[in-house]
SEZA-465423 format. One record per residue (C-alpha): chain; residue in three letters; residue number from 1; x, y, z. Coordinates in pm, 1 decimal. Layout:
BEGIN
('A', 'ala', NUM, (X, Y, Z))
...
***
This chain:
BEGIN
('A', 'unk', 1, (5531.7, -6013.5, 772.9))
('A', 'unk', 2, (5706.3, -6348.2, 875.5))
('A', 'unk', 3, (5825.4, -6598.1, 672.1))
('A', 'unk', 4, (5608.3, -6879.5, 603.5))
('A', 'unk', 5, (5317.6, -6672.4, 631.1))
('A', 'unk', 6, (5003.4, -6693.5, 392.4))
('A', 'unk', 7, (4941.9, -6426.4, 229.7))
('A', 'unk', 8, (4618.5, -6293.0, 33.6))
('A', 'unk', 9, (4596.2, -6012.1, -247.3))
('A', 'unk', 10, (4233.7, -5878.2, -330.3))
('A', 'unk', 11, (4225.8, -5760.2, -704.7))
('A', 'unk', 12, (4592.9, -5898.0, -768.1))
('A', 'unk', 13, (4616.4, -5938.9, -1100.4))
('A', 'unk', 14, (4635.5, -5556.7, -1121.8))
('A', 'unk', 15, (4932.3, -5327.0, -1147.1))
('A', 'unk', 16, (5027.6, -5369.7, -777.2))
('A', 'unk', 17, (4961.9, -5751.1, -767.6))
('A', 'unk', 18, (5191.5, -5799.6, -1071.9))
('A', 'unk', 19, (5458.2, -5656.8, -861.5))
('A', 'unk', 20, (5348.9, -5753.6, -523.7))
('A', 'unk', 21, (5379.6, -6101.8, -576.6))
('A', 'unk', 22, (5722.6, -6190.7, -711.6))
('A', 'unk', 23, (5897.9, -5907.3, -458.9))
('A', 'unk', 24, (5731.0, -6112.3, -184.1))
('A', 'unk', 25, (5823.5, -6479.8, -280.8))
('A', 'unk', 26, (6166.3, -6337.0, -280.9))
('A', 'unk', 27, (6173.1, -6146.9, 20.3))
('A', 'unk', 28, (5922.8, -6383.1, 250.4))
('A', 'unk', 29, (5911.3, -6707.3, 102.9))
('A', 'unk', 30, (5536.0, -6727.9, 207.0))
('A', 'unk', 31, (5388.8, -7088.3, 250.4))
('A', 'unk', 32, (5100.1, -6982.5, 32.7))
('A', 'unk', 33, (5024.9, -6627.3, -197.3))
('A', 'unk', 34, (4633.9, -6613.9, -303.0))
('A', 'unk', 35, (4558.3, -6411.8, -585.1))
('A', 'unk', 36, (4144.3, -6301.2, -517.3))
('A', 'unk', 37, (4007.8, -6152.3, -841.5))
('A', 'unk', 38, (3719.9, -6134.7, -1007.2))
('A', 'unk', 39, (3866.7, -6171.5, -1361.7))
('A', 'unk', 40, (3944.3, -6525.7, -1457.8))
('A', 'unk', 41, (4129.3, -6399.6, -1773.0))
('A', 'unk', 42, (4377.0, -6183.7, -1601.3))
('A', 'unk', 43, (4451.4, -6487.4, -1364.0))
('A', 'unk', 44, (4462.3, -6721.8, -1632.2))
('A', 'unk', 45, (4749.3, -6498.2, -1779.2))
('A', 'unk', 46, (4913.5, -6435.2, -1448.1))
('A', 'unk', 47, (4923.0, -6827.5, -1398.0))
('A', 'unk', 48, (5131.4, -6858.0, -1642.7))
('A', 'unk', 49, (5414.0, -6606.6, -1498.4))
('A', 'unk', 50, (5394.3, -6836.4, -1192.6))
('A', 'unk', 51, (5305.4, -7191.8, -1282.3))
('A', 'unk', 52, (5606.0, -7342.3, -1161.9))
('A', 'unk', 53, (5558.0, -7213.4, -820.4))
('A', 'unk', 54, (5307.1, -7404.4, -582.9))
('A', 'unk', 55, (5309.6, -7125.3, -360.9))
('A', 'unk', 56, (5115.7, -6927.7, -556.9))
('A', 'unk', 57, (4753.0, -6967.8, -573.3))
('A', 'unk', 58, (4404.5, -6849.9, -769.6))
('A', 'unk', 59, (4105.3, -6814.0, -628.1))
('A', 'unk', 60, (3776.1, -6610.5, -853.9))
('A', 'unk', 61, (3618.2, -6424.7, -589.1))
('A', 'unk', 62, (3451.0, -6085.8, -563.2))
('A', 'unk', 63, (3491.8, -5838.7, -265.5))
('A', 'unk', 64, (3164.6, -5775.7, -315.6))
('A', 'unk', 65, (3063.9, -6155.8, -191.2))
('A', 'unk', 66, (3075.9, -6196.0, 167.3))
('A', 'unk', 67, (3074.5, -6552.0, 172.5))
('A', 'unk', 68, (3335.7, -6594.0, -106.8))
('A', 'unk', 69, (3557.6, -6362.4, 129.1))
('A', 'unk', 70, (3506.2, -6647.6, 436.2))
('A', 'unk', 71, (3622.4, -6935.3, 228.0))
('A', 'unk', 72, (3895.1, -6727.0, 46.2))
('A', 'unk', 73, (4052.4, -6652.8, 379.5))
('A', 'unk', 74, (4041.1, -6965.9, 580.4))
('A', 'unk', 75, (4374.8, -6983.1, 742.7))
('A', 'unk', 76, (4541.9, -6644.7, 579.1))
('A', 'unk', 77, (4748.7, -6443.6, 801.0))
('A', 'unk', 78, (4781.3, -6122.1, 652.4))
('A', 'unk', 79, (4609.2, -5949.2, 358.2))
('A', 'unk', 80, (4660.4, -5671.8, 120.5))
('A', 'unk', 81, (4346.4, -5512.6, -25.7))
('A', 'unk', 82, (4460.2, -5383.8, -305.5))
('A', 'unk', 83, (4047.4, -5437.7, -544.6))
('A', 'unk', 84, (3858.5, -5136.0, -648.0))
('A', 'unk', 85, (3681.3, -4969.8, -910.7))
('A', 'unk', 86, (3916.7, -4713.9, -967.8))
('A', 'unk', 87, (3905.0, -4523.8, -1322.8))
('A', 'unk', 88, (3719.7, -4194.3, -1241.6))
('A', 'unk', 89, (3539.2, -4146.0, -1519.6))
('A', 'unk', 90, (3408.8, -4539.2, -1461.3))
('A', 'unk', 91, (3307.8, -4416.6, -1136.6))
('A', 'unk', 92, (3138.2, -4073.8, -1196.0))
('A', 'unk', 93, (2911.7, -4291.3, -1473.2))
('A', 'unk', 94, (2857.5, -4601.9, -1269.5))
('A', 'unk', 95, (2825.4, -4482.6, -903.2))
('A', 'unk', 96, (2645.0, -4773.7, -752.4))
('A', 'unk', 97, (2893.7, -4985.1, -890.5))
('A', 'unk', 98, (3162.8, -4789.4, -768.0))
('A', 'unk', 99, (2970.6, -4784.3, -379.4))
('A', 'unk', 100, (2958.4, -5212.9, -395.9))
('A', 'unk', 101, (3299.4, -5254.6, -454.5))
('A', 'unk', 102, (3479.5, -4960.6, -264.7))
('A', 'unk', 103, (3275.7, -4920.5, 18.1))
('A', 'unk', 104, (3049.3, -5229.0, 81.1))
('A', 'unk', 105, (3356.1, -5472.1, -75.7))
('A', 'unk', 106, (3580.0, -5264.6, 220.2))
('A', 'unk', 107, (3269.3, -5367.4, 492.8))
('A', 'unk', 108, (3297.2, -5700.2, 360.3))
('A', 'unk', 109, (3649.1, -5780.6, 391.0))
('A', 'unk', 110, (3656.0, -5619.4, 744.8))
('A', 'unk', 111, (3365.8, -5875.2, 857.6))
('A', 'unk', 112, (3560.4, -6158.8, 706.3))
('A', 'unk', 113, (3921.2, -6050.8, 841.6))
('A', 'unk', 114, (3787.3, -6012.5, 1196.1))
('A', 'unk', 115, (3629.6, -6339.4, 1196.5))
('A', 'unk', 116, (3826.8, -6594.3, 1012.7))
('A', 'unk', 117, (4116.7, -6430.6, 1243.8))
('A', 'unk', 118, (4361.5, -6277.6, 997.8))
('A', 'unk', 119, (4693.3, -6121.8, 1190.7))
('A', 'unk', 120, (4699.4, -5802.6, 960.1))
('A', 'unk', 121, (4553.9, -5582.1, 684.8))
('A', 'unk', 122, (4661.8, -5338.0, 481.2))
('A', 'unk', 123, (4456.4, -5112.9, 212.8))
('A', 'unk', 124, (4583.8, -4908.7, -69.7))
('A', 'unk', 125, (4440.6, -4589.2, -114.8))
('A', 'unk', 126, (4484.7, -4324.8, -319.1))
('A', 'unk', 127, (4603.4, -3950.4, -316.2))
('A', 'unk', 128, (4242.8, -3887.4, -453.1))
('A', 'unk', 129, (4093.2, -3993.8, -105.0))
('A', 'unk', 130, (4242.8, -3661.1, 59.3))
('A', 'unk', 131, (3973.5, -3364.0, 8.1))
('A', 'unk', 132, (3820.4, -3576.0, -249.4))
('A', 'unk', 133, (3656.5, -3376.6, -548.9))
('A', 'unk', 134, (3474.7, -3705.4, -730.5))
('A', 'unk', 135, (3295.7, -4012.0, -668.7))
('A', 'unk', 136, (3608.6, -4222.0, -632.6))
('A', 'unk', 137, (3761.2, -4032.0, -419.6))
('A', 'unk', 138, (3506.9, -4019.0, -178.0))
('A', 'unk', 139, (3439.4, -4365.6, -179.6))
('A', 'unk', 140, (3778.7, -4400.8, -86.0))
('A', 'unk', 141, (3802.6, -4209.8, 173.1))
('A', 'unk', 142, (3512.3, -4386.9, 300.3))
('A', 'unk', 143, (3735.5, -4699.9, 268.5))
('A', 'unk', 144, (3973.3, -4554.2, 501.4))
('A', 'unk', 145, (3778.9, -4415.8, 757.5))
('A', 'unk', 146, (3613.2, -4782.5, 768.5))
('A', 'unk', 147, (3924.7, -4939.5, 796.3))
('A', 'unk', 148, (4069.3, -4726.9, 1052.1))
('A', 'unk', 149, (3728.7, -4814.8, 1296.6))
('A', 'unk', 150, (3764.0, -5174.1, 1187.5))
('A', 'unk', 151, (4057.5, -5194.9, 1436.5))
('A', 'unk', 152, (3784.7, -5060.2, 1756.6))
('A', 'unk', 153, (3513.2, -5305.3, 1578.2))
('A', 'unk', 154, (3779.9, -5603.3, 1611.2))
('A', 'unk', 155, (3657.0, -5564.2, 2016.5))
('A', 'unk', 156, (3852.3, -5835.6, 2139.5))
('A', 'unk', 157, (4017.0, -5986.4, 1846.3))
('A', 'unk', 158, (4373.3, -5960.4, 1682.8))
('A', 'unk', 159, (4294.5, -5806.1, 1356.7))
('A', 'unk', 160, (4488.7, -5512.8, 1265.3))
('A', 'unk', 161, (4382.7, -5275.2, 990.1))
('A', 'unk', 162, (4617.1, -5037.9, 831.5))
('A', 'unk', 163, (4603.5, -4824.1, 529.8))
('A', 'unk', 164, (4897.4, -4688.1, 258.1))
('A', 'unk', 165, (4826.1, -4380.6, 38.8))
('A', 'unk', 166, (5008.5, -4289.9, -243.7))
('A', 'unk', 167, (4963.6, -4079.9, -557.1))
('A', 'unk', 168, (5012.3, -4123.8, -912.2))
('A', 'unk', 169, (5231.7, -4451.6, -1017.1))
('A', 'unk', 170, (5477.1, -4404.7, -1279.1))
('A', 'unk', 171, (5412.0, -4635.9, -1599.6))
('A', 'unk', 172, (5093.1, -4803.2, -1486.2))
('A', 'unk', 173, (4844.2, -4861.1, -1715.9))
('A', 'unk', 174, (4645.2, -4590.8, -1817.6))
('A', 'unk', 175, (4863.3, -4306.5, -1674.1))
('A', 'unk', 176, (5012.4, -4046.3, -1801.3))
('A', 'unk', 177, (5321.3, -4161.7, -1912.0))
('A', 'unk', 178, (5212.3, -4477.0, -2073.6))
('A', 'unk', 179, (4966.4, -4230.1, -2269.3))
('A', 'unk', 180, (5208.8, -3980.9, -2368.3))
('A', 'unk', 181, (5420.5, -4254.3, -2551.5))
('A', 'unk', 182, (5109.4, -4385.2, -2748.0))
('A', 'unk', 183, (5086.2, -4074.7, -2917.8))
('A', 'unk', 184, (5401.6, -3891.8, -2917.9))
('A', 'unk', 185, (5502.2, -3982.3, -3302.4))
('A', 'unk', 186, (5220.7, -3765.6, -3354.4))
('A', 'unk', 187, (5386.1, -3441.5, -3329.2))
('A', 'unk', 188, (5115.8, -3318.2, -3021.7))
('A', 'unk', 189, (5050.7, -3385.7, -2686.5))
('A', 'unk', 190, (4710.9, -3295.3, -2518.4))
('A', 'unk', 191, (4799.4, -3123.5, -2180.9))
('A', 'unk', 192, (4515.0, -3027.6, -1920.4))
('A', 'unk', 193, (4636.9, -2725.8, -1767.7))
('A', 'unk', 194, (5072.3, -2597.7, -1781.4))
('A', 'unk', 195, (5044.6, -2488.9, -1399.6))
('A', 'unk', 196, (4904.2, -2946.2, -1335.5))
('A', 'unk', 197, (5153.6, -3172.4, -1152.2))
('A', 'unk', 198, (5188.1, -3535.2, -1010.4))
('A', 'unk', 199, (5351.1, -3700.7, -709.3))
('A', 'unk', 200, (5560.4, -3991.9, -877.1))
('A', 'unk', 201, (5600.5, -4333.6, -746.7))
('A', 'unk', 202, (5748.4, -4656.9, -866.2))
('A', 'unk', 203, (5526.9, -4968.8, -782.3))
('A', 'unk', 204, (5846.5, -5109.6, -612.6))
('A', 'unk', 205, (5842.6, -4807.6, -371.8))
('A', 'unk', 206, (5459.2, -4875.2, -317.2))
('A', 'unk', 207, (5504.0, -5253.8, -243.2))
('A', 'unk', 208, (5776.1, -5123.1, -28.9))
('A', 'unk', 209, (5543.5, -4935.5, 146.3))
('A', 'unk', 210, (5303.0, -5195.1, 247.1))
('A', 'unk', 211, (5567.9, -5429.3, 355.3))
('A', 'unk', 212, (5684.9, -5114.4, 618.4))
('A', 'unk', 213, (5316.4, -5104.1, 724.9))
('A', 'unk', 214, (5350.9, -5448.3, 800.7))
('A', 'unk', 215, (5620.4, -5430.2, 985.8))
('A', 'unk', 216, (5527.4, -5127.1, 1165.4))
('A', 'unk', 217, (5157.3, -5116.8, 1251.2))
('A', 'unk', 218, (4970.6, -5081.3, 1557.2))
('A', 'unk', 219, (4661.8, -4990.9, 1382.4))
('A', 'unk', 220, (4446.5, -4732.8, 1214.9))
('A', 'unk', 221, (4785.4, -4569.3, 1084.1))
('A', 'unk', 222, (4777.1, -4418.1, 728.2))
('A', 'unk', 223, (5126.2, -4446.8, 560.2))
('A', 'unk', 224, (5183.4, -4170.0, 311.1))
('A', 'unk', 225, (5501.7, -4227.3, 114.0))
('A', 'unk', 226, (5740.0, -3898.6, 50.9))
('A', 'unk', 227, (5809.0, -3935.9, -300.9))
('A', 'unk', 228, (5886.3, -3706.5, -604.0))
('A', 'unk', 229, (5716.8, -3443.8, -746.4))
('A', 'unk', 230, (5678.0, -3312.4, -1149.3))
('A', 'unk', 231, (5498.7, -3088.4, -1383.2))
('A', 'unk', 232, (5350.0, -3244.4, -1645.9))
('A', 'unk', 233, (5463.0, -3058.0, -1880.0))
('A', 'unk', 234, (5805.3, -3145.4, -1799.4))
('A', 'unk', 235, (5674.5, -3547.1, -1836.8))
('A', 'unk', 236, (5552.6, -3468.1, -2173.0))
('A', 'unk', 237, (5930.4, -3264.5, -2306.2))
('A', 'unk', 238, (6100.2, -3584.0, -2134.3))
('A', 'unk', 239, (5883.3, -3832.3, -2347.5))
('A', 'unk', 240, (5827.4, -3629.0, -2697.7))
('A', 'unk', 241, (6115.3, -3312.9, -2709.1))
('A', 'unk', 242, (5987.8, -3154.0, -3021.8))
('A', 'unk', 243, (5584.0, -3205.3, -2914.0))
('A', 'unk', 244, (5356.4, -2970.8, -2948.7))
('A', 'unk', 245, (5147.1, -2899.7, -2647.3))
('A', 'unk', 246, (4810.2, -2860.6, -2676.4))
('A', 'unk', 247, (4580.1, -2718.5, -2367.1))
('A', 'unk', 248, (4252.6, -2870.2, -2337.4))
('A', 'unk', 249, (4161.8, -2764.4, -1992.2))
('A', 'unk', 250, (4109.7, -2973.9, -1656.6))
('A', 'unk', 251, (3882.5, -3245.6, -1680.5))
('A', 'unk', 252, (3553.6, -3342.0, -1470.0))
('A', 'unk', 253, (3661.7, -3415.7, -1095.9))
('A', 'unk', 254, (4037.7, -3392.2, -1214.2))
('A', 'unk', 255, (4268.0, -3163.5, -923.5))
('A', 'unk', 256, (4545.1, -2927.7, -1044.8))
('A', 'unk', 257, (4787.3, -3052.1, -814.0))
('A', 'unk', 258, (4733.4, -3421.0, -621.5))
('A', 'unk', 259, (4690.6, -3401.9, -221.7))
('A', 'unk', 260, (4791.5, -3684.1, 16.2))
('A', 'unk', 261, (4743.4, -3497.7, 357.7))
('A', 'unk', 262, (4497.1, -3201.8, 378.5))
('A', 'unk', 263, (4523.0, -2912.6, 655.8))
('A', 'unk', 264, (4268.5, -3099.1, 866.3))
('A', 'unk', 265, (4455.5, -3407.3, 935.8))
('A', 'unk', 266, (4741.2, -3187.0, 1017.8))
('A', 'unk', 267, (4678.2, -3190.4, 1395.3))
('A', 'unk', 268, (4729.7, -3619.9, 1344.0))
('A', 'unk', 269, (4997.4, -3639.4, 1122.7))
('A', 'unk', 270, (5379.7, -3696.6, 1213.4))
('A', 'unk', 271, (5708.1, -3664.4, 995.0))
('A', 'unk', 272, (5962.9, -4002.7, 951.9))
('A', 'unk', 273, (6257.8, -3986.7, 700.7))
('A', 'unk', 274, (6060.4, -4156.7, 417.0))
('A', 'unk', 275, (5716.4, -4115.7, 520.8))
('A', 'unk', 276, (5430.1, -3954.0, 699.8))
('A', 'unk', 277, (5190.5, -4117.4, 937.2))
('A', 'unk', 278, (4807.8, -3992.6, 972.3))
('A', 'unk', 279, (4732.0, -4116.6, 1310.2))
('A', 'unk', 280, (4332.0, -4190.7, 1387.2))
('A', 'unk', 281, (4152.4, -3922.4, 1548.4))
('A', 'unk', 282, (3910.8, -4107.8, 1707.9))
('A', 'unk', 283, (3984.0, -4302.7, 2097.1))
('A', 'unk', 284, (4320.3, -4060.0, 2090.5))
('A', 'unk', 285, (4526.7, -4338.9, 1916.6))
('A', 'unk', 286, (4677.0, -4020.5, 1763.7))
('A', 'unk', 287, (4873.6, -3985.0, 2100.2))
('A', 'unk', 288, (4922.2, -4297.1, 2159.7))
('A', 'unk', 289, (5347.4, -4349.6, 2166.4))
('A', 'unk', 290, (5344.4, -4691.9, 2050.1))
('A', 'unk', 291, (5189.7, -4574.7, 1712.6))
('A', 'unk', 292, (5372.3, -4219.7, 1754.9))
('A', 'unk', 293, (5716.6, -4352.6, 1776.1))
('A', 'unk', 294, (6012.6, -4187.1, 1663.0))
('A', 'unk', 295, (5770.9, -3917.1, 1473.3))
('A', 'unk', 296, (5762.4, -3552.8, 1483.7))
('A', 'unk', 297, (5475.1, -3399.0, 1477.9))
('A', 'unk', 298, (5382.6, -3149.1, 1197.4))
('A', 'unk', 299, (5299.3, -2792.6, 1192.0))
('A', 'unk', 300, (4957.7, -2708.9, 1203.6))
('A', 'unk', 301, (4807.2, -2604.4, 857.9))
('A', 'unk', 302, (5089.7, -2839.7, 726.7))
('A', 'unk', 303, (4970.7, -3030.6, 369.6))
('A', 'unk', 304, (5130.5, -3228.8, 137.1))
('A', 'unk', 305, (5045.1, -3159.4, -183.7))
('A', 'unk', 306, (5244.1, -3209.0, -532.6))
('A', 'unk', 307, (5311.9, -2832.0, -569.8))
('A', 'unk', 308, (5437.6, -2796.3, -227.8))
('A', 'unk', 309, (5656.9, -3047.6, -233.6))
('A', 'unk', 310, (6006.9, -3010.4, -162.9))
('A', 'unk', 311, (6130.9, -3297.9, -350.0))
('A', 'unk', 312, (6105.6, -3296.7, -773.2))
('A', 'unk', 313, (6189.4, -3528.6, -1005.5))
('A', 'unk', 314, (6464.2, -3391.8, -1262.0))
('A', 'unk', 315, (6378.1, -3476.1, -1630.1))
('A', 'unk', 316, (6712.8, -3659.2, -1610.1))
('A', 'unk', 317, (6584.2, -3876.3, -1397.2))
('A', 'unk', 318, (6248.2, -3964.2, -1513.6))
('A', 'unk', 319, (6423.7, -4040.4, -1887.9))
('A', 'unk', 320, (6634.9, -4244.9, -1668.0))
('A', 'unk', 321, (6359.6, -4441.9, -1521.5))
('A', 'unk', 322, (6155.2, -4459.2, -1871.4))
('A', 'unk', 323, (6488.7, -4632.5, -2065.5))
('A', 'unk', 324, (6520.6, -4900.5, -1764.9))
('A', 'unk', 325, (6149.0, -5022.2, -1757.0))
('A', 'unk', 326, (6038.4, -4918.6, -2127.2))
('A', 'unk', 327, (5935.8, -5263.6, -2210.3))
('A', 'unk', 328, (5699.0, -5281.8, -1908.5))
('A', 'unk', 329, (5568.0, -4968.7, -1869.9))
('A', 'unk', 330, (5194.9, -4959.5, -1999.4))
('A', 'unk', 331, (5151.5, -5286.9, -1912.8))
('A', 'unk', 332, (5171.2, -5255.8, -1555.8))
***
């Protein structure tokens, strides 16, 4: 991204945006940072944080309204899509829901990129995208096929799409951590399954992340992040020593160990020093050497999973982490 640059955030008042948006005013100085959210609440208390900064703007829009999208992004340059119905069990028991905003809010902001002539885009995803075994995941995944083709479906426009994956991020709200401290005075921690582990990120690393897509894309790349991984088990004896742990089995469309980067996208994916790249498959843009770079191809059958992984977090380190960012973490 340049400096000067306006910027847009779909569903930043989340975890991401809270983070997103202060790392960038430092680091970019934009001309103009729109927060697009759906929940006037969570920008009303986000305002706050910023209200001395007229660089930072609010605008009550759904991904889900076309229209809204047009007017939101009249004269942005780049955009982070970073909205989505993402708690599974929200998904699994609302599924229609979950299509509008993941899959038809995705469409949406594609149209609207493409034609109000916005420079770049980048999409989170999610670990649970890769193989997906519920309704989120697969939505997702449809997400990133769709923004992978919107860069063929530009035709002869400028828009770029790209898309970041990354797994499970350390003290956001909701996750495991977070969860573990609510309840750790009570002597017993509920644990799905001893053998279950996690990829761990910081939401510095993932805003990180998108900036290097940024800076990097062609188009149709999917940045995978190599980060950390740790049993949860070992989570739990960092956050409550003396816990019990009790086993209460794997939940509906919950996976033993996270994926990022099945055995089928092997044959597409390269190796960098910090991070994969899933190249797309379709118009061989997966041999194409300005996306390609300095990568190295993988093995075939190569996956990255979080039991695979040849990085792991030490306990030291995540106890480390949680005494730094204790007063934030949950509310994230």
């Amino acid at each position: 991204m340049h400096q000067n640059a306006s910027i847009l955030v779909t569903g930043g008042t989340g975890s991401f945006g809270h983070t997103f948006v202060p790392l960038t005013l430092a680091k970019y100085n934009p001309r103009k940072l729109i927060i697009y959210s759906r929940d006037e609440m969570k920008q009303w208390e986000m305002a706050k944080r910023f209200q001395d900064d007229d660089r930072v703007r609010f605008f009550i829009g759904d991904v889900r309204d076309r229209e809204r999208l047009y007017r939101a992004l009249d004269g942005v340059d780049y955009v982070v899509h970073a909205a989505a119905t993402k708690i599974v069990p929200t998904a699994e028991y609302n599924p229609f829901e979950c299509v509008k905003t993941n899959v038809i809010g995705a469409m949406n902001l594609i149209d609207a990129c493409i034609d109000r002539k916005v420079k770049r885009v980048v999409a989170l995803s999610t670990d649970k995208a890769s193989s997906p075994v519920n309704l989120y995941g697969a939505t997702k995944l449809a997400s990133d096929k769709l923004f992978v083709a919107g860069n063929s479906y530009a035709g002869g426009h400028e828009t770029r799409f790209s898309v970041v994956r990354y797994g499970n991020v350390m003290g956001s709200r909701g996750s495991v951590i977070p969860f573990f401290l609510s309840i750790k005075d009570k002597g017993t921690l509920p644990i799905t399954d001893e053998r279950m582990t996690r990829f761990m990120i910081s939401l510095e690393q993932g805003v990180e992340l998108v900036w290097h897509a940024f800076d990097d894309m062609v188009g149709g790349e999917i940045y995978v992040k190599k980060i950390p991984s740790m049993k949860v088990t070992d989570i739990a004896r960092v956050i409550a020593p003396d816990a019990h742990h009790e086993i209460i089995g794997i939940r509906p469309g919950e996976k033993l160990h996270e994926q990022m980067i099945g055995t089928e996208d092997s044959h597409y994916t390269y190796e960098y020093e910090e991070h994969f790249k899933i190249l797309p498959a379709i118009h061989s843009w997966n041999l194409d050497s300005n996306r390609i770079k300095n990568g190295r191809k993988v093995a075939e059958g190569f996956s990255y999973t979080s039991d695979n992984n040849s990085e792991w977090m030490t306990p030291e380190k995540l106890q480390a982490w949680v005494a730094r960012n204790r007063e934030k973490i949950g509310n994230i």
